[in-house]
C-alpha positions in Angstrom: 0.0 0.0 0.0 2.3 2.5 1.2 4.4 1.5 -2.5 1.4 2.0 -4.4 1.2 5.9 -2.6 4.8 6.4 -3.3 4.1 5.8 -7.0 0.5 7.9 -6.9 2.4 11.2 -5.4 5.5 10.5 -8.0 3.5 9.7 -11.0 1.7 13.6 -10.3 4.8 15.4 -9.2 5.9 14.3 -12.8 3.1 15.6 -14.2 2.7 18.7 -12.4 6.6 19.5 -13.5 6.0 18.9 -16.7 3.2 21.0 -17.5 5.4 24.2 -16.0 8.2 22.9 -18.7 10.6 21.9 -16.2 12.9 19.1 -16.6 14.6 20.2 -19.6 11.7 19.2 -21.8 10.0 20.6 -24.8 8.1 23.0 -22.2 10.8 25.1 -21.3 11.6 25.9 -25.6 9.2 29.1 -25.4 11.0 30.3 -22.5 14.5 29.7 -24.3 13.1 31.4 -27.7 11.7 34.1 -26.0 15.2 35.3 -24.7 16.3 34.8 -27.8 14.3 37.6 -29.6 14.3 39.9 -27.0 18.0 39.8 -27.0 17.8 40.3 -30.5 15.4 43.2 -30.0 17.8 44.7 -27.5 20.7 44.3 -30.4 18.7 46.7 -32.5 20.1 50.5 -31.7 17.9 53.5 -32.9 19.0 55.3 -35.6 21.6 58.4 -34.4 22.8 60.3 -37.0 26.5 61.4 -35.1 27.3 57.3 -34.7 26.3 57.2 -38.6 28.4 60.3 -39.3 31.3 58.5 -37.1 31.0 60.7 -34.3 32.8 59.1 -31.3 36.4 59.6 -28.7 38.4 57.3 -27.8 39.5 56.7 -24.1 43.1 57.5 -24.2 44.0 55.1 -21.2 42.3 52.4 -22.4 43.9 52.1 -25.7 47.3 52.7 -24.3 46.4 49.5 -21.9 45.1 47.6 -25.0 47.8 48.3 -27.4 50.4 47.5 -24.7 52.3 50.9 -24.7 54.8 50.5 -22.2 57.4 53.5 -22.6 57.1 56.6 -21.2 57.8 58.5 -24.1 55.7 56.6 -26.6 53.0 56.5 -24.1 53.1 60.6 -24.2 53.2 61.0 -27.6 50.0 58.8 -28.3 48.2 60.3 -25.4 48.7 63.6 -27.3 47.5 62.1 -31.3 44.8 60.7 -29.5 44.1 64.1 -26.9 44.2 66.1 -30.4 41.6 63.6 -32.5 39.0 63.7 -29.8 39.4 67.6 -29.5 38.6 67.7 -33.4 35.8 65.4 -33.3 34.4 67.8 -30.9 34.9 70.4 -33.1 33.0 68.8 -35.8 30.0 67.5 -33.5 29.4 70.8 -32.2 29.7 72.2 -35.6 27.0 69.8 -36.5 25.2 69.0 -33.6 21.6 71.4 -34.8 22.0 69.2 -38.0 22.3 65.6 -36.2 19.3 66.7 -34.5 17.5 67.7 -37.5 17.9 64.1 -39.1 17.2 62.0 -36.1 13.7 63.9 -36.2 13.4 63.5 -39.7 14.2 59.7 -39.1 12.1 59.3 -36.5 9.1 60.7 -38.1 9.6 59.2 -41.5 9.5 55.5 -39.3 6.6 56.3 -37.5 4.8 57.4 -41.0 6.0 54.7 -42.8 4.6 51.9 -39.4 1.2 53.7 -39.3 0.4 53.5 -43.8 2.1 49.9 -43.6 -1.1 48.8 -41.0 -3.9 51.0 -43.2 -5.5 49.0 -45.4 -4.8 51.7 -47.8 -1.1 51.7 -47.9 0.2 52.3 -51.2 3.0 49.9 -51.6 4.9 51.0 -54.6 4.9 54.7 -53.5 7.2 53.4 -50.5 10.4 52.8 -52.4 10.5 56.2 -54.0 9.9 57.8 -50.4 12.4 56.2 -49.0 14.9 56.8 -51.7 14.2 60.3 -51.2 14.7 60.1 -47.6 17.9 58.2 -48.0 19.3 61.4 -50.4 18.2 63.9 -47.9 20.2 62.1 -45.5 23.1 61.3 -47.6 23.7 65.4 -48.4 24.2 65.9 -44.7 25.7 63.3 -43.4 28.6 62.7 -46.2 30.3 66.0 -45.9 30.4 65.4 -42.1 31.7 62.1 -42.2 34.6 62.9 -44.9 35.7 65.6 -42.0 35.9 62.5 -39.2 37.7 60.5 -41.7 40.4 62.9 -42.8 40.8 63.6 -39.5 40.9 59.6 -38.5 43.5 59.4 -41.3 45.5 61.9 -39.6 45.4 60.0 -36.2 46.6 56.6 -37.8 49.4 58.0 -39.4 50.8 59.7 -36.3 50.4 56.6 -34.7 51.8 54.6 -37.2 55.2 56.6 -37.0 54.7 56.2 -33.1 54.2 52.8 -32.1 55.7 49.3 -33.4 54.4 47.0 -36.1 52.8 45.2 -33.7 51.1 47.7 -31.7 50.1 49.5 -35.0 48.2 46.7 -35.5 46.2 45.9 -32.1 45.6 50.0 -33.0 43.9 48.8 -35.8 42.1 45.8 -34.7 40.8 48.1 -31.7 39.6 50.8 -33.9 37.5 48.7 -36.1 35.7 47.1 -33.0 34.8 50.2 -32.3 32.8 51.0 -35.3 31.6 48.0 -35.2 29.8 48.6 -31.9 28.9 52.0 -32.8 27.1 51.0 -36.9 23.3 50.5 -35.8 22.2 46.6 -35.7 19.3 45.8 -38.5 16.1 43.8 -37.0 15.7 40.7 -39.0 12.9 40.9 -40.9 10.9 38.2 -43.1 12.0 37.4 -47.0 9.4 39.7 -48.5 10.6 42.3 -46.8 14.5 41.4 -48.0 13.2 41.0 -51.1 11.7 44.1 -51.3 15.3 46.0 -49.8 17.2 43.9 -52.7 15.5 46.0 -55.2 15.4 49.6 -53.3 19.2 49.0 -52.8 19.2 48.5 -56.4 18.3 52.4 -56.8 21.4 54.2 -55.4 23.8 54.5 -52.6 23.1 53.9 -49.2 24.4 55.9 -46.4 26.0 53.2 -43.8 23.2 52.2 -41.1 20.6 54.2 -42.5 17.9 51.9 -44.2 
């Protein structure tokens, strides 16, 4: 009798656990998938026209640490390439700053026009593409001149440091600087094959400015 209990109160434990997906079962999938896409949805950074533009300083003693500088004298001298880029970067950001502002509302808005005619049952499909190759243009002529300014300057920084540091650390200088922008370009949400389809062919029409879609 008291075996025959034993195997009553097991048998709806079991069942009890499984139906809250615990045990490493198929229940506990949603859970795992769920994660998944909101990490994805946390991956996706809104559009800021200065990160597009390449607005951003570096943190002088962190790259000295992660290029290995260990002499005094070289440490200095980067210190002051790097003190000397970030103080131009400035410049140009502040420069620009009413103009950043002006396309992150434009952005904005043109997103939030585009969500609300995509749920009317009146949305006009083919009129999209030609809106948002005129948006892309707009964009383009003010972000371009402002990004050629970072990257003459950026091309100034790496050849200072080039004629400053080794080979090796030239390298790790490199390798750092590109994680950088990696981290800074805006993430794209995954979207369904329609939709990729219909990007194929709007990429198709002209240039695109990098992040902006």
């Amino acid at each position: 009798m008291k075996n025959i209990i034993l195997l009553l109160t097991l048998l709806t434990s079991t069942f009890i656990y499984a139906q809250r997906g615990g045990g490493g079962m198929g229940g506990g999938r949603p859970q795992q998938n769920q994660n998944r896409q909101q990490g994805t949805e946390r991956e996706v950074k809104e559009f800021n026209a200065s990160d597009v533009a390449g607005i951003f300083y570096y943190d002088v003693a962190e790259v000295i640490k992660k290029i290995k500088v260990k002499d005094d004298e070289i440490k200095a001298s980067t210190s002051k390439a790097l003190k000397e880029y970030n103080f131009k970067i400035k410049e140009i950001s502040f420069l620009n700053s009413d103009k950043f502002k002006d396309v992150d509302v434009l952005m904005k808005s043109s997103r939030a026009n585009r969500g609300f005619r995509q749920r009317s049952s009146n949305n006009n499909t083919d009129q999209q593409p030609k809106e948002v190759d005129s948006l892309r243009i707009k964009v383009n002529k003010i972000i371009r001149p402002i990004s050629r300014d970072v990257n003459n300057n950026e091309e100034i920084l790496n050849e200072s440091l080039k004629s400053i540091l080794s080979e090796k650390q030239f390298k790790k200088w490199l390798k750092y600087q590109e994680n950088i922008k990696e981290e800074l370009a805006p993430k794209k949400p995954e979207r369904n094959n329609n939709n990729r389809g219909q990007q194929q062919g709007q990429r198709g029409n002209g240039q695109q400015t990098r992040g902006f879609e």
